[in-house]
C-alpha positions in Angstrom: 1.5 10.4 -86.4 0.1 12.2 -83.0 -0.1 15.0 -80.6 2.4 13.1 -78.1 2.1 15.5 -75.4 0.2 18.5 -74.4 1.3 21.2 -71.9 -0.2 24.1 -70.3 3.0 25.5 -69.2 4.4 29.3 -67.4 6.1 31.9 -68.6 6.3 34.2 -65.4 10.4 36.2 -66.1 11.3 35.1 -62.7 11.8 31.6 -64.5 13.9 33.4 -67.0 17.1 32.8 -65.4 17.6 29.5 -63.6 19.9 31.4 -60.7 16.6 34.1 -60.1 14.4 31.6 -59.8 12.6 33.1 -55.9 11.2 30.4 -53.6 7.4 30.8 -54.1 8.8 29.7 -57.9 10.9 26.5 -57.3 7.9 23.9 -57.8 7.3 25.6 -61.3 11.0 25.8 -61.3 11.5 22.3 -60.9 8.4 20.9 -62.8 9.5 22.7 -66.2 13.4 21.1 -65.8 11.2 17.5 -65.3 9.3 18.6 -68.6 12.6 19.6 -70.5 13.9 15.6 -69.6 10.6 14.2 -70.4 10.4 16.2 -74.0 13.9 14.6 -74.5 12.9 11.2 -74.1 9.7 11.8 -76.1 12.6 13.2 -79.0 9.4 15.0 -80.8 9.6 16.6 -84.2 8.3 19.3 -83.8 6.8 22.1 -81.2 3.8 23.9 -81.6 3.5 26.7 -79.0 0.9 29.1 -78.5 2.2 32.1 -77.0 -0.4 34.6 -74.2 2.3 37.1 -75.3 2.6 37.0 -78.7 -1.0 39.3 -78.9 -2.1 39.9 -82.9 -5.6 42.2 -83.6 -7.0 40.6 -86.1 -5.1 37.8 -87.5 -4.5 34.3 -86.6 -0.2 34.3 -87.3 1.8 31.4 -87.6 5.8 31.5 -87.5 6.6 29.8 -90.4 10.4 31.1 -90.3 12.9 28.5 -90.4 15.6 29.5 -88.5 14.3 31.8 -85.4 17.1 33.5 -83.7 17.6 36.5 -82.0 18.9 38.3 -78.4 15.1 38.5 -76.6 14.9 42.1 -74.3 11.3 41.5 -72.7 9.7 45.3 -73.0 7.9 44.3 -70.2 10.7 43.6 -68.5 13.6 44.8 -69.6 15.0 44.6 -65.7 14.5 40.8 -65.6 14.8 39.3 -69.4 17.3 41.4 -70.9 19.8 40.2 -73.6 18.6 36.4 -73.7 19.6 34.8 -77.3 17.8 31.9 -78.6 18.1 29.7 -81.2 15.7 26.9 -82.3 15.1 25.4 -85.7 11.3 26.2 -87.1 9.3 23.8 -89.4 8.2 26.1 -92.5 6.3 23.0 -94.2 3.7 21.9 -91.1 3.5 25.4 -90.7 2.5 26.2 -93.9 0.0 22.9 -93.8 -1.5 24.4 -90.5 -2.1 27.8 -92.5 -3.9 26.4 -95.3 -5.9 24.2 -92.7 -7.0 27.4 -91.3 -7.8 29.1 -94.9 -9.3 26.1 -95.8 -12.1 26.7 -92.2 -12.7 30.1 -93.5 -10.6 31.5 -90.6 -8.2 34.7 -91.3 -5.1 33.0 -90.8 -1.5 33.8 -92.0 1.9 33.0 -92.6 4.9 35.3 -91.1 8.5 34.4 -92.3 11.1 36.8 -91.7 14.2 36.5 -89.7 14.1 39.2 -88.1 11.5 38.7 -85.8 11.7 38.8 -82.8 9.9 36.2 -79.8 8.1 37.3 -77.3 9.0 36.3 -73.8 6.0 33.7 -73.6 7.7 31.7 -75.9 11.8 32.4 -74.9 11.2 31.6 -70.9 9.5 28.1 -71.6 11.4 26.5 -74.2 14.7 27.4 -72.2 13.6 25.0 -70.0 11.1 22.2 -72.5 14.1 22.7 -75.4 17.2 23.4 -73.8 19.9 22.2 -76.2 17.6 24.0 -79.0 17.0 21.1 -81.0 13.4 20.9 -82.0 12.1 22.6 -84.5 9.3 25.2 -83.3 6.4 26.8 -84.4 5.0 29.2 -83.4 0.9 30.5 -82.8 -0.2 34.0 -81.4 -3.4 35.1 -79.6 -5.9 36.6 -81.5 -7.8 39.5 -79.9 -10.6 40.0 -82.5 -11.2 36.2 -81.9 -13.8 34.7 -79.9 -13.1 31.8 -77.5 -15.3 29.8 -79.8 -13.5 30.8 -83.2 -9.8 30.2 -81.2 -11.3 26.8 -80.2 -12.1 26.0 -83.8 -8.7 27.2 -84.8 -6.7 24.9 -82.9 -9.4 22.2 -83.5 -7.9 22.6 -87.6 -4.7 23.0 -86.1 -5.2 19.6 -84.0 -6.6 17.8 -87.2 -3.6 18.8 -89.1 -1.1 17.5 -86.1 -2.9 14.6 -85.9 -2.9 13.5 -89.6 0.9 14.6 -90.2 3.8 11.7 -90.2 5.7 13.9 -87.8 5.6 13.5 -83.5 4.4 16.6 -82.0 4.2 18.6 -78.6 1.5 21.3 -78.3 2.4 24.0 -75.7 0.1 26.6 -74.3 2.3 29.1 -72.7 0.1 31.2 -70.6 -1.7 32.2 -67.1 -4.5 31.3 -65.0 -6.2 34.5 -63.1 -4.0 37.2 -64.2 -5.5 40.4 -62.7 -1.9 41.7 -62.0 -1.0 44.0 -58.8 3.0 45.0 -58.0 4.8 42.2 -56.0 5.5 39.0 -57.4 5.2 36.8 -54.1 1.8 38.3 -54.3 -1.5 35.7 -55.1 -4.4 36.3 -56.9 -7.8 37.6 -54.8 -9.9 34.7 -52.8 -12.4 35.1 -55.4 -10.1 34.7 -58.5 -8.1 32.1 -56.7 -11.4 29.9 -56.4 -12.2 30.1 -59.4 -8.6 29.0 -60.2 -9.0 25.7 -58.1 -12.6 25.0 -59.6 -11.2 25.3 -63.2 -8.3 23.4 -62.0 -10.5 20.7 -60.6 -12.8 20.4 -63.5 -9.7 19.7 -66.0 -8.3 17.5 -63.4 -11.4 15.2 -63.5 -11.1 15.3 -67.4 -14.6 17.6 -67.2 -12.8 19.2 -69.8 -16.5 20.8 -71.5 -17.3 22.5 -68.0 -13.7 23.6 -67.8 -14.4 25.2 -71.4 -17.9 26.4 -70.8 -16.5 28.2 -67.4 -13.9 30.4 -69.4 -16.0 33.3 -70.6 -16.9 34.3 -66.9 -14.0 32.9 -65.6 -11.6 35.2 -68.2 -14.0 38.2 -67.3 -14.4 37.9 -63.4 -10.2 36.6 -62.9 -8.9 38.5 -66.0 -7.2 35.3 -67.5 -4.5 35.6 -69.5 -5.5 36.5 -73.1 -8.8 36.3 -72.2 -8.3 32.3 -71.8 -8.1 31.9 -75.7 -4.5 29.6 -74.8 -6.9 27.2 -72.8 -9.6 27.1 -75.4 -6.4 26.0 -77.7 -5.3 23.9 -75.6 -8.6 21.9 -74.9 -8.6 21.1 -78.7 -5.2 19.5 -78.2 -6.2 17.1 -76.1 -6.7 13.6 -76.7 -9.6 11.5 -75.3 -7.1 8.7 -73.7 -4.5 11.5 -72.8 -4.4 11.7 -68.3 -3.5 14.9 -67.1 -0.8 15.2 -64.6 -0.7 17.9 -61.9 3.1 18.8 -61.7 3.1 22.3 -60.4 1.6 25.7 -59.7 2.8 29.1 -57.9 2.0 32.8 -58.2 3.4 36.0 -59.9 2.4 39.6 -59.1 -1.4 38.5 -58.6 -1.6 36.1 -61.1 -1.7 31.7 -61.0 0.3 29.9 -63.0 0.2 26.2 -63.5 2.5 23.5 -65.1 -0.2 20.3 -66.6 0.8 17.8 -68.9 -1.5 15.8 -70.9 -0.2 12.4 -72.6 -1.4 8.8 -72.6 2.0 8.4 -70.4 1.8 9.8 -67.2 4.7 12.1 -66.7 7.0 11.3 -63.4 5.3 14.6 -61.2 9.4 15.2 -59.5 9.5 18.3 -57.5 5.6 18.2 -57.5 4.6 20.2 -54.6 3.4 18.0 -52.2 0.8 19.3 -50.6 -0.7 20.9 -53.4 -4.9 18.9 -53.5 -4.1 18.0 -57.2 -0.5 16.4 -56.9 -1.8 12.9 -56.6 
């Protein structure tokens, strides 16, 4: 039927645990519980999630498993996302379609069903909050290293073509940073330089200039050290629909990086616990 929702969403392992949640964090805090409520009235069929910590070499993976479950230790850290089980239902038949979409492009894309493994945190920290009662069925997409922005753009645009052409109601999360050149201290921000870079990509998807926002992201990725080399935005630009608005609902910092929580649907979602004076909570 649709892409009913797209989400560029954290995963910083602060928000792991509700009670551990610092103050710098509570807008993010508070925008991903508003998300969880609106994915619940939306009653989708199915998540798609690309994960900035799920990182493959040279193949485009999708989790076609369907029953994930396991107890997540982040290796990362162990200290702040240890012992966390999860649960969710997967969808092994639009999984298997979005493979053979990606064959289909010429694009080295495979399959992975086996129980035993295990998500990364990029995936666990987000849907605690989006999927709470573990309900929805989830699939999930890695990051490619060995692929370009422009060949992870076309990727997602075969993964968009399948979401768009299936019977089923879907939400596409991109669960990933902004400037992520990473220094010791959470309540630390990013640089002055990488931060403005930041608030012009910010304002560009904003406006819906979502081609400069793209055509930023090579020097952007270099000069801020995006996440994953921005290949979850690139993703996520395919996902989204010419009618969709985007809505500002949060942003905040984690050990030098910038995070921010944007939704994008043709029904704006209620912005509760927006920070208010953030420039793009309107």
């Amino acid at each position: 039927m649709s892409i009913e929702l797209s989400l560029l969403v954290p995963h910083v392992p602060s928000l792991c645990h509700e009670d551990q949640v610092p103050d710098f964090q509570q807008d993010m805090f508070i925008g991903m519980k508003q998300l969880g409520k609106e994915i619940q009235h939306l009653n989708p069929d199915a998540i798609v999630l690309v994960s900035c910590h799920w990182p493959s070499t040279f193949f485009h993976y999708v989790d076609s498993t369907p029953i994930h479950k396991g107890i997540l230790t982040a290796v990362e850290a162990p200290d702040l996302i240890k012992d966390v089980p999860y649960q969710y239902p997967g969808d092994e038949e639009l999984a298997l379609e979005l493979v053979k979409a990606g064959e289909e492009a010429g694009l080295p894309v495979k399959a992975v069903n086996d129980p035993y493994f295990v998500w990364d945190y990029g995936s666990v920290v987000p849907l605690r909050y989006l999927v709470p009662n573990g309900n929805i069925p989830v699939i999930n997409l890695c990051v490619t290293l060995a692929a370009s922005l422009e060949e992870t753009y076309k990727w997602g645009q075969q993964i968009a073509k399948v979401l768009r052409q299936t019977d089923k109601r879907v939400v596409f999360v991109s669960s990933g940073a902004l400037s992520h050149n990473l220094v010791r201290g959470r309540h630390n921000k990013p640089t002055v330089t990488e931060h403005a870079m930041d608030k012009q990509f910010i304002e560009f998807v904003m406006n819906k200039d979502y081609e400069a926002a793209y055509d930023m992201l090579p020097e952007y990725a270099r000069f801020a050290k995006v996440e994953s080399g921005g290949r979850h935005l690139a993703m996520l630009f395919s996902m989204i629909e010419e009618d969709f608005e985007p809505e500002f609902l949060a942003e905040g910092q984690s050990s030098g990086s910038w995070n921010a929580l944007i939704s994008f649907g043709k029904k704006a979602v209620v912005g509760a616990g927006v920070n208010s004076e953030s420039e793009y909570a309107k």
